[in-house]
ZAMARGU-4260 file (C-alpha; in steps of 0.2 Angstrom, whole numbers, plus 5000, padded with zeros to 4 digits):
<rodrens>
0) 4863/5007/4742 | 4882/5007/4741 | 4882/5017/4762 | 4869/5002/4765 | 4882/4990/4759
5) 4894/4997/4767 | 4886/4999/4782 | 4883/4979/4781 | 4902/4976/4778 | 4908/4985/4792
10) 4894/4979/4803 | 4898/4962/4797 | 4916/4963/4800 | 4913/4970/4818 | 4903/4954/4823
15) 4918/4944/4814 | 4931/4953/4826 | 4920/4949/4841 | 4919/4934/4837 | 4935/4930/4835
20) 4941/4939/4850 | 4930/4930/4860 | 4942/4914/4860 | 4956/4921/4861 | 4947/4928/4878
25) 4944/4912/4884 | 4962/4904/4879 | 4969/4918/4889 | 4957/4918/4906 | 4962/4896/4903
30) 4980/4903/4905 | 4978/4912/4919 | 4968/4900/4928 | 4980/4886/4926 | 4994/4897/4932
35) 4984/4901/4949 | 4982/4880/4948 | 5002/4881/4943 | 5005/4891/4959 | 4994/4878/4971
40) 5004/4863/4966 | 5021/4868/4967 | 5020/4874/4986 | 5037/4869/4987 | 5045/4878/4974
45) 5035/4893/4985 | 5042/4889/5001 | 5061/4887/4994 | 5061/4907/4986 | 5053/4913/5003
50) 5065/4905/5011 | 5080/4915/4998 | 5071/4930/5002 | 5073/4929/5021 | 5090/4925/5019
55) 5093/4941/5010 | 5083/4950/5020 | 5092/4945/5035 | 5107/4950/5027 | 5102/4967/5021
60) 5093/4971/5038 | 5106/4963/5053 | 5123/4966/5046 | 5124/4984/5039 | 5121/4989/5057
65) 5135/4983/5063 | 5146/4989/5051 | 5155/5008/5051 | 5143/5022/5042 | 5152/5024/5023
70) 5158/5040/5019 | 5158/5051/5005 | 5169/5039/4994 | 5157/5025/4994 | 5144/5019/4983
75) 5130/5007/4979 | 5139/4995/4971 | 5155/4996/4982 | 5147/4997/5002 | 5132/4983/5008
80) 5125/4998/5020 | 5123/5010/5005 | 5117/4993/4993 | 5105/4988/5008 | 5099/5005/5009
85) 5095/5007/4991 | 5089/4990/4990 | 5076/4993/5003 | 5069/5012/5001 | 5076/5013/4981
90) 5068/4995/4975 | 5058/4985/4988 | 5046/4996/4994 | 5042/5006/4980 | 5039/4993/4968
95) 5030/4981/4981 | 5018/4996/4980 | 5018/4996/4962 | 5015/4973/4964 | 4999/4977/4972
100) 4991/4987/4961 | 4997/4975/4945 | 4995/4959/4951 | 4988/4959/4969 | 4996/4954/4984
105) 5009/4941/4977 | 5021/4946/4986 | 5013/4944/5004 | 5010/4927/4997 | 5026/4923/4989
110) 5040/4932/4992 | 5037/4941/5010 | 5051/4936/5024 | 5039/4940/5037 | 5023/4933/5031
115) 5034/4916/5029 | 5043/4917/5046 | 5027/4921/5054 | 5019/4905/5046 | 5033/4895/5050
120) 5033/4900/5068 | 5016/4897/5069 | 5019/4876/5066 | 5025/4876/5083 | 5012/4889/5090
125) 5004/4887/5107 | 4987/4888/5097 | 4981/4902/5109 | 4964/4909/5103 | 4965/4925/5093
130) 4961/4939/5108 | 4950/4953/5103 | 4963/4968/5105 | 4972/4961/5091 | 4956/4958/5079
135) 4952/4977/5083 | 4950/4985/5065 | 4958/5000/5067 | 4977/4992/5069 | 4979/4995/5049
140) 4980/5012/5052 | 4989/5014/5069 | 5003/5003/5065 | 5006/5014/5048 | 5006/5030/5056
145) 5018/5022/5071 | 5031/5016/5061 | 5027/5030/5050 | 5031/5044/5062 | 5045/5032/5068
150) 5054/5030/5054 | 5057/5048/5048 | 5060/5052/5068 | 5074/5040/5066 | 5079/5045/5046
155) 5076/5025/5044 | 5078/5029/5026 | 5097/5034/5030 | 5103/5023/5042 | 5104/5005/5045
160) 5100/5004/5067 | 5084/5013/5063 | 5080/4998/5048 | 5086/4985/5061 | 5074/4993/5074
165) 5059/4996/5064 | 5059/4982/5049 | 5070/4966/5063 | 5059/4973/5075 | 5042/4968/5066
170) 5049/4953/5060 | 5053/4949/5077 | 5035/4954/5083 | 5029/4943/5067 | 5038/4927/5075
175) 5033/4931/5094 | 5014/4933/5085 | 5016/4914/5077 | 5022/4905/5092 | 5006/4912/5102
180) 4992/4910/5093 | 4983/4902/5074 | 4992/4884/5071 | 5002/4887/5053 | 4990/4903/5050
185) 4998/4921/5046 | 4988/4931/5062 | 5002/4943/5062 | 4998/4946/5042 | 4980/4946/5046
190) 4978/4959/5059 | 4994/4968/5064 | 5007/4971/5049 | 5011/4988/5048 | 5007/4988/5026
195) 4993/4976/5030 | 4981/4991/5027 | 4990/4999/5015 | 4991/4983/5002 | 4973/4978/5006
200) 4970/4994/5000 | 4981/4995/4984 | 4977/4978/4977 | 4958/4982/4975 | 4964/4990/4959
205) 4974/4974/4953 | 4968/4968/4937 | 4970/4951/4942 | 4964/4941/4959 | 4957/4924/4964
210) 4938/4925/4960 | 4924/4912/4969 | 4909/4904/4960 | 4898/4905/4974 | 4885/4892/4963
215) 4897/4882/4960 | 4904/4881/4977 | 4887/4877/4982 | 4882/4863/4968 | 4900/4856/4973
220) 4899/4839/4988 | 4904/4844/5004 | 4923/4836/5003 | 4923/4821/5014 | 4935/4823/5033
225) 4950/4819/5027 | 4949/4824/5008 | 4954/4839/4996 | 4956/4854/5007 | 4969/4868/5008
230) 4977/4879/5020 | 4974/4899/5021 | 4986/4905/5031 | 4979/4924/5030 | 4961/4918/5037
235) 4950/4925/5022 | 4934/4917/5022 | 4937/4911/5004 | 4920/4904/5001 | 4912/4924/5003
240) 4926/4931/4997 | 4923/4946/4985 | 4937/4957/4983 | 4954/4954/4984 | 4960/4965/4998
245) 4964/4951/5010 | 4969/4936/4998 | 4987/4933/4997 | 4989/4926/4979 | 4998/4910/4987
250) 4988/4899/4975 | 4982/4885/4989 | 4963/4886/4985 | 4965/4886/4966 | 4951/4873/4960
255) 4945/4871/4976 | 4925/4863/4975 | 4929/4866/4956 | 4924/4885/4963 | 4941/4895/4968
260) 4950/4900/4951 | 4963/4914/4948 | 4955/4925/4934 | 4957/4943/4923 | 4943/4957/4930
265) 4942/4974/4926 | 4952/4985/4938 | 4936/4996/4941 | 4927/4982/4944 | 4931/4981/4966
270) 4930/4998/4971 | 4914/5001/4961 | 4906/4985/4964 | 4909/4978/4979 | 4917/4992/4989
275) 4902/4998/4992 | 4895/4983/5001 | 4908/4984/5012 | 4909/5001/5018 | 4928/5001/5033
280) 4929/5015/5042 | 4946/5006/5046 | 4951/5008/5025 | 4942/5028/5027 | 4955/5034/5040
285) 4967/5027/5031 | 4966/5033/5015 | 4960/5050/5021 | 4972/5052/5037 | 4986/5040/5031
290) 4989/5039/5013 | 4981/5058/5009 | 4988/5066/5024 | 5000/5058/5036 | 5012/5052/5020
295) 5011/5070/5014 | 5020/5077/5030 | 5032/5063/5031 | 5039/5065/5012 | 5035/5083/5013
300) 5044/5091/5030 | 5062/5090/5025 | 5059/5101/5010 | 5047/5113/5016 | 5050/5130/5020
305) 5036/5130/5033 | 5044/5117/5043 | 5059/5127/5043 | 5048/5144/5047 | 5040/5135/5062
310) 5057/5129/5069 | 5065/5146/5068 | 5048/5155/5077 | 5048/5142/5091 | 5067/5144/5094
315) 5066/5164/5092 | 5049/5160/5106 | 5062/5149/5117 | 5078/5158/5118 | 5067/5175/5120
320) 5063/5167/5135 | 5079/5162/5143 | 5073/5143/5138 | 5089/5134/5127 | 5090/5117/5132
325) 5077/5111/5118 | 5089/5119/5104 | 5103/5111/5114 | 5099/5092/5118 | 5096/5078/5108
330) 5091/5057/5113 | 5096/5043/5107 | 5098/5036/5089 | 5084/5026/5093 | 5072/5040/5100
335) 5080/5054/5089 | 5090/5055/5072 | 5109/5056/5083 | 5124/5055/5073 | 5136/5066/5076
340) 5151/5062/5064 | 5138/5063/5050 | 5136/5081/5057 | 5116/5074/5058 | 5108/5076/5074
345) 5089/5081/5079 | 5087/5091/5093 | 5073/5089/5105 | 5065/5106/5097 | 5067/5099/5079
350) 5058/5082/5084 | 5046/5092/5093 | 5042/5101/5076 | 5044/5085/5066 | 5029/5077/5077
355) 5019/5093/5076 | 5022/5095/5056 | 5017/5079/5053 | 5001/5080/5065 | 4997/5094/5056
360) 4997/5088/5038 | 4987/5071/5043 | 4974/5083/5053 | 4972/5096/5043 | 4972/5089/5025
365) 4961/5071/5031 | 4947/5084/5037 | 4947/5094/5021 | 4948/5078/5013 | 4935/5071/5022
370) 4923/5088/5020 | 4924/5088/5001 | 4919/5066/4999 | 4906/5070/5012 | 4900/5084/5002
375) 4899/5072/4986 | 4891/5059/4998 | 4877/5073/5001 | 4873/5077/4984 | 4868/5061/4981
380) 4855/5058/4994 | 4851/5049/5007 | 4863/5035/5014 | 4878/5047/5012 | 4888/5037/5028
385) 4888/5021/5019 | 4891/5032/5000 | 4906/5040/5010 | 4914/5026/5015 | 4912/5020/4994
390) 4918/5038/4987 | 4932/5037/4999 | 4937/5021/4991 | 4938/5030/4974 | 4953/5040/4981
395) 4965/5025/4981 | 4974/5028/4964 | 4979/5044/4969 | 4982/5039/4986 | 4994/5024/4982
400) 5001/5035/4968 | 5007/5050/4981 | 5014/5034/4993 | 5023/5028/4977 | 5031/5044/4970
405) 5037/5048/4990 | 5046/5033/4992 | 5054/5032/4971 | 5060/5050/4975 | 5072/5040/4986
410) 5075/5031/4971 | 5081/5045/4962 | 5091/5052/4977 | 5100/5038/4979 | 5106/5034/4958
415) 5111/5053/4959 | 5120/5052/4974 | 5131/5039/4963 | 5131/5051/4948 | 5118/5041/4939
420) 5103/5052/4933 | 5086/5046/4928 | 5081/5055/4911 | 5063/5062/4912 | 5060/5062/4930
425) 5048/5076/4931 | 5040/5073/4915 | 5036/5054/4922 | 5028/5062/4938 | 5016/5072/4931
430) 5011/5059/4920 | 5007/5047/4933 | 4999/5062/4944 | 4988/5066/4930 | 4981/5049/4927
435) 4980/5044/4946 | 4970/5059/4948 | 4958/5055/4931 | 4956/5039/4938 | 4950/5042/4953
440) 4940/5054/4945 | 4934/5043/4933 | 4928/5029/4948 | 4918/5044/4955 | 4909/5046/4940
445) 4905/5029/4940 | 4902/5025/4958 | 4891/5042/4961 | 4880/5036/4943 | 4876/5021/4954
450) 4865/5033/4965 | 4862/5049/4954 | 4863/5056/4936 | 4863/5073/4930 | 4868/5087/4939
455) 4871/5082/4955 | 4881/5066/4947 | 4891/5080/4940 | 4891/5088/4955 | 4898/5073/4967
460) 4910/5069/4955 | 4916/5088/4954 | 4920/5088/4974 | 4930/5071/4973 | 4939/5080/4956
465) 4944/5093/4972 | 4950/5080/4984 | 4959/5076/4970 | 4967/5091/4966 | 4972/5094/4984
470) 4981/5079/4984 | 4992/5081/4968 | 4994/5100/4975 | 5004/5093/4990 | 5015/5084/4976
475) 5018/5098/4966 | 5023/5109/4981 | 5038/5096/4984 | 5043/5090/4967 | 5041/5107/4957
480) 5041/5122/4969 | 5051/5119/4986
</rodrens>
């Protein structure tokens, strides 16, 4: 009797905490909804901090460039080179990464210098019609790898021409992209940014996104011409949108048709849900090529003793032969790292090496990569293209977890250069490797129970638990052996 009561108590008390955590559920999804609503009606509070942001990034890009390299004796807080340099590679970057996976794409929407100078541009655009070259879906991933390869060609993360060639020159190309075509769109943001892919990616995981009630939008009456209506500047097709890859979190469709509202979901929710209605070869080669593979060699080739052991077999090779004049010469800062007073100059062997370390990485680990999710795709029957492309997708929290740690060691190279040490660096690396690589383990388990249980469940989500593994080893090589 006394277990039965008990048993009736805590049952009771059970339902009692549902219940009352049901309201406070709904209070809170009323408060995020009216912040997305907040966001739509105070466009103009929008529009001044993106234009504080351009200011300051045209600040931080244009003038270190033009100022003498510090030396030794400076630091952050002392030099704008070295304080645009950490700003940029130390804060921006890496924590933008971290945005996207927190609250979606916010900062494309909000804060972005680009996006907003490419919109702006756009008011007085030509109106030209979108050509198809520059609609072509494999751009996400070309344009990462180019400025990619670029960049650590250039040591972009060291010098400021390189930052005015790579970040002024996409800006630039953002403009020239707005004048031409869309009136007051983002087409640049759309189709060609060089992170375009990468945050599309990243923000699938973000616990919070602008969600559409088809039904509604349907039951709603069609606006009348002149009436409520609303700008997307990104062109999503907000009325079938799903996910949140493409939406920019600027807040204009907040209420629309009583349909559009800014809402909680569970991060798991995207990749196992809708990612696999979706399937994107375009997203496939750039998580398995790009994120998994091509950010590996770039992070990784300074500190590895195999980029070194390949330089010195191909010199030995070349001055066996009588052949010097690839050890001798260098290019231009703007071809080849070139700066002699810094005692920092590529050769035309070490850039040859460079390219060849980081073709190697993207090649060789994408194709393993890409055996062992096929090989999950396999096991779980027929339809594997189409379950690839979905397993592949259950990679990303690794994936944006490796970009993430490459760029904060930046972070933590340039506090120590100014004698400032972050306690419990290594500890806070393998905590986030760990659970990147659970999660993505954990959205295989989930996705491959869509199509299979038992062993070959097991099984699938074993050879994903691999891909994995072969991603955090590439980690561990650089932060804990080399």
């Amino acid at each position: 009797m006394s277990t039965r009561a008990g048993g009736s108590v805590g049952a009771d008390l059970a339902l009692a905490g549902r219940a009352m955590a049901r309201p406070r559920a709904r209070a809170l999804d009323i408060r995020v909804a009216r912040f997305g609503d907040w966001l739509r009606a105070h466009a103009g509070a929008i529009r001044a901090v993106q234009w504080i942001v351009v200011a300051v990034y045209a600040v931080l890009v244009a003038v270190p460039a033009f100022l003498p390299l510090p030396d030794n004796s400076q630091h952050i807080w002392t030099n704008l080179t070295l304080a645009a340099q950490f700003a940029f590679w130390g804060i921006w970057w890496p924590f933008v990464l971290v945005s996207m996976v927190l609250v979606g794409r916010v900062w494309c929407g909000v804060f972005c210098p680009e996006g907003a100078l490419t919109e702006v541009a756009s008011r007085w655009s030509r109106g030209y019609a979108v050509p198809r070259w520059i609609t072509w879906s494999g751009w996400p991933f070309i344009a990462f790898a180019g400025t990619t390869v670029y960049g650590q060609m250039t040591s972009v993360y060291g010098y400021p021409k390189p930052v005015l060639a790579v970040l002024g020159g996409s800006t630039l190309a953002a403009i020239v992209v707005g004048l031409l075509y869309g009136r007051n769109k983002r087409v640049w943001c759309r189709y060609l940014c060089p992170v375009n892919g990468v945050f599309a990616v990243l923000s699938k995981l973000a616990p919070l996104s602008f969600q559409v009630d088809r039904a509604a939008w349907a039951a709603s009456p069609k606006p009348a011409r002149g009436g409520a209506s609303f700008n997307c500047a990104p062109l999503v097709p907000v009325k079938t949108m799903r996910g949140a890859g493409a939406c920019h979190m600027c807040g204009r469709c907040s209420g629309h048709r009583g349909a559009v509202r800014l809402a909680l979901r569970s991060p798991n929710s995207e990749i196992v849900h809708v990612a696999g209605d979706q399937p994107s070869w375009e997203q496939t080669v750039l998580i398995l090529f790009g994120m998994l593979g091509l950010a590996v060699g770039a992070f990784q080739w300074s500190s590895s003793p195999w980029f070194l052991d390949m330089k010195q077999a191909a010199a030995t090779w070349l001055i066996e032969r009588g052949t010097t004049w690839p050890l001798d010469h260098s290019a231009p800062w703007f071809v080849l790292t070139n700066y002699p007073d810094k005692n920092d100059v590529m050769t035309l062997l070490d850039g040859a090496i460079l390219l060849f370390y980081m073709g190697a990485a993207t090649i060789g680990l994408g194709l393993v990569l890409s055996a062992l999710v096929a090989a999950a795709a396999r096991l779980l029957g027929p339809g594997s293209l189409r379950r690839f492309h979905h397993l592949t997708q259950t990679l990303i929290p690794i994936a944006g977890c490796g970009v993430f740690l490459g760029l904060s060691a930046l972070t933590v190279t340039f506090l120590r250069g100014d004698g400032i040490v972050v306690p419990y660096v290594a500890e806070i690396r393998a905590a986030l490797l760990a659970g990147a690589a659970l999660w993505s383990v954990w959205l295989a388990w989930r996705v491959a129970g869509l199509s299979a249980g038992g062993l070959r469940r097991a099984a699938a989500c074993a050879c994903i638990a691999c891909a994995a593994a072969v991603s955090v080893a590439n980690w561990v090589l650089l932060f804990w052996i080399w």
